[in-house]
Backbone bond lengths (Angstrom), bond angles and torsions (degrees), N, CA, C in turn:
res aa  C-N    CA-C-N  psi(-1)  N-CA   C-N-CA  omega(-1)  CA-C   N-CA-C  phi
1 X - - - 1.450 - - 1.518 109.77 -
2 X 1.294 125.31 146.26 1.464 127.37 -146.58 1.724 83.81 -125.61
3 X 1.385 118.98 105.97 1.491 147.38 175.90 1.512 105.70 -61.58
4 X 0.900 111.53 -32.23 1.704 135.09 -166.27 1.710 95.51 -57.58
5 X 1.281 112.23 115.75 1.719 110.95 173.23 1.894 124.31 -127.45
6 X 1.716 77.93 27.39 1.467 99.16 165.16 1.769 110.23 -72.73
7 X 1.728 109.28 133.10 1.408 118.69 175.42 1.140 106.58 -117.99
8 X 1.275 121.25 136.84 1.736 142.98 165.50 1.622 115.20 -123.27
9 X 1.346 122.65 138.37 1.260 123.07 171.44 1.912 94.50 -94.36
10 X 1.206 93.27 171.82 1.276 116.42 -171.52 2.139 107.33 -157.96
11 X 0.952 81.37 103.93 2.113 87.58 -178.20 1.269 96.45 -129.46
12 X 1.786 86.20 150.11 1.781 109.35 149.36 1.290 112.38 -93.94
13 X 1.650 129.65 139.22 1.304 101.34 145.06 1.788 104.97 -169.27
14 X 0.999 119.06 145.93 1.496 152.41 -170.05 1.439 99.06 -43.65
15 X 1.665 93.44 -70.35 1.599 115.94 -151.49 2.034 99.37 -100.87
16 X 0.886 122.50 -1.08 1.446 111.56 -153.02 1.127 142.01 84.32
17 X 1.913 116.21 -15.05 1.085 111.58 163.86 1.464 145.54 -66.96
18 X 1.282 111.10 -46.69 1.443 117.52 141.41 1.532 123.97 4.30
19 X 1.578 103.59 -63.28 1.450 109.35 -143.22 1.605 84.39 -105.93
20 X 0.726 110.86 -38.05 2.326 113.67 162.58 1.858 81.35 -50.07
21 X 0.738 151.18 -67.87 1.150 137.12 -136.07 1.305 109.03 -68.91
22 X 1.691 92.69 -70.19 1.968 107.48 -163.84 1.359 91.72 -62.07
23 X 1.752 134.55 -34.87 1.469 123.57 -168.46 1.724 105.36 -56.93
24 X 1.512 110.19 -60.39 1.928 110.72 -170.17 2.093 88.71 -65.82
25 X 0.734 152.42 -63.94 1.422 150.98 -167.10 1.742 88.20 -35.77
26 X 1.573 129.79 -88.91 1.202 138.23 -152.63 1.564 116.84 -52.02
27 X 1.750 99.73 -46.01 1.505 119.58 154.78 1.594 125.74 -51.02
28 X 1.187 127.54 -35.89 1.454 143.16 163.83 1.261 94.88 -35.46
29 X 1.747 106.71 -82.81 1.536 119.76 -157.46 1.819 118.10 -76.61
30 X 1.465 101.12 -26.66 1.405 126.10 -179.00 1.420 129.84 -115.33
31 X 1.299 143.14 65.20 1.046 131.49 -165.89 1.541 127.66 -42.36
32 X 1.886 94.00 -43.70 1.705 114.84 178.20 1.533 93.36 -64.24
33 X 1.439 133.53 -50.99 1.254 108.66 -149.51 1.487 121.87 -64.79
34 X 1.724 109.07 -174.35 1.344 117.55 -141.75 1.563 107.80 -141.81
35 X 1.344 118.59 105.93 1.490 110.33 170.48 1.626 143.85 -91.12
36 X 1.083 115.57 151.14 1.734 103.30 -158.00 1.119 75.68 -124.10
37 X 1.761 109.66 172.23 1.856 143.91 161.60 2.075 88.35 -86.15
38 X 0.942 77.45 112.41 2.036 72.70 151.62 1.820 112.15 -56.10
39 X 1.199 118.37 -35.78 1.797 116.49 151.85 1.523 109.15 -43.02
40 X 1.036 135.94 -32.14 1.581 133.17 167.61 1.318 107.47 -21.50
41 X 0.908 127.11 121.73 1.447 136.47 160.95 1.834 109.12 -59.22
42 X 1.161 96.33 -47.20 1.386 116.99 -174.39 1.890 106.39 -83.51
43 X 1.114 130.47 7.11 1.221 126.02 -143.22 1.759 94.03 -104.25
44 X 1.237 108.46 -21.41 1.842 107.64 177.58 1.682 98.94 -63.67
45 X 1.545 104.54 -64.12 1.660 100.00 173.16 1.253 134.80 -38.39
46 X 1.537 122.84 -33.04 1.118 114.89 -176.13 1.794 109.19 -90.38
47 X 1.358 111.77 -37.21 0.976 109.03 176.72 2.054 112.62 -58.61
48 X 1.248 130.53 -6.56 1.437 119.03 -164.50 1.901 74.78 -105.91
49 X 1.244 115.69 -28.81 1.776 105.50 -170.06 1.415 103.68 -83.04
50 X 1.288 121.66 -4.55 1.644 121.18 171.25 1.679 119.11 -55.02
51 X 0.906 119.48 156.04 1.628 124.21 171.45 1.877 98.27 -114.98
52 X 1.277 124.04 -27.38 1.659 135.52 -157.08 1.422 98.48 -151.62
53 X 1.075 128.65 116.01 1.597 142.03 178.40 1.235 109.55 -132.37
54 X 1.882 123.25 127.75 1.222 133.78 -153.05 1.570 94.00 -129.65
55 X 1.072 132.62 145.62 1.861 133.75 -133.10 2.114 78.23 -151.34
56 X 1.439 114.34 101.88 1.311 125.32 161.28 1.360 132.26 -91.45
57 X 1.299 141.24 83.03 1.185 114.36 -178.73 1.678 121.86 -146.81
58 X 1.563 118.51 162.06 0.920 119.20 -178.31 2.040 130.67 -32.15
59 X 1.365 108.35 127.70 2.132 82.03 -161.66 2.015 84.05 -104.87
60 X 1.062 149.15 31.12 1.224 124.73 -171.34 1.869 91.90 -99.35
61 X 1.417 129.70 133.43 1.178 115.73 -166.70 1.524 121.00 72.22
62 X 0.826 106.11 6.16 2.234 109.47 -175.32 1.609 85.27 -78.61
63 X 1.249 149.00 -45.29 1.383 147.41 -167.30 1.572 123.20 -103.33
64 X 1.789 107.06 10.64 1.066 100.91 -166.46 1.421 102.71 -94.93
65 X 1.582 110.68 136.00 1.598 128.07 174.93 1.386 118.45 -104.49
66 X 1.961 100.28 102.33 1.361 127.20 -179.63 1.791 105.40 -56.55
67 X 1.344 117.94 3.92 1.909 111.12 -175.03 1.565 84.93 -98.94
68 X 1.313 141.99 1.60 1.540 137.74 -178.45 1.773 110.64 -114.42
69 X 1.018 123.82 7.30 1.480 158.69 -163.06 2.230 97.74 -98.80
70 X 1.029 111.00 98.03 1.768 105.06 163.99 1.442 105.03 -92.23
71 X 1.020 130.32 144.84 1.492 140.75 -159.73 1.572 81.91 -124.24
């Protein structure tokens, strides 16, 4: 069990919203915590040194089902 109760967000996003998001969300609960681009170079490391990891991302298409799609 990982004791560690360090939180980081981690988002994708296009437009900036995303990262407006997971930033006031992580900031809410975490003042210290810290948000990365999953583009982070650095972003595998922080995510394995996390204790709380917050998952940001674009929702337009997040539910869309390609088996309802005629090609």
């Amino acid at each position: 069990m990982n004791d560690n109760q360090t939180m980081i967000g981690v988002y994708f996003s296009g437009t900036g919203n995303s990262r407006y998001a997971v930033e006031h969300f992580v900031k809410t609960y975490d003042k210290a915590a810290m948000v990365y681009s999953i583009e982070d170079s650095d972003v595998t490391h922080h995510i394995k040194a996390a204790g709380r990891i917050v998952f940001g991302y674009p929702v337009q298409y997040s539910n869309y089902d390609i088996r309802k799609t005629s090609l």
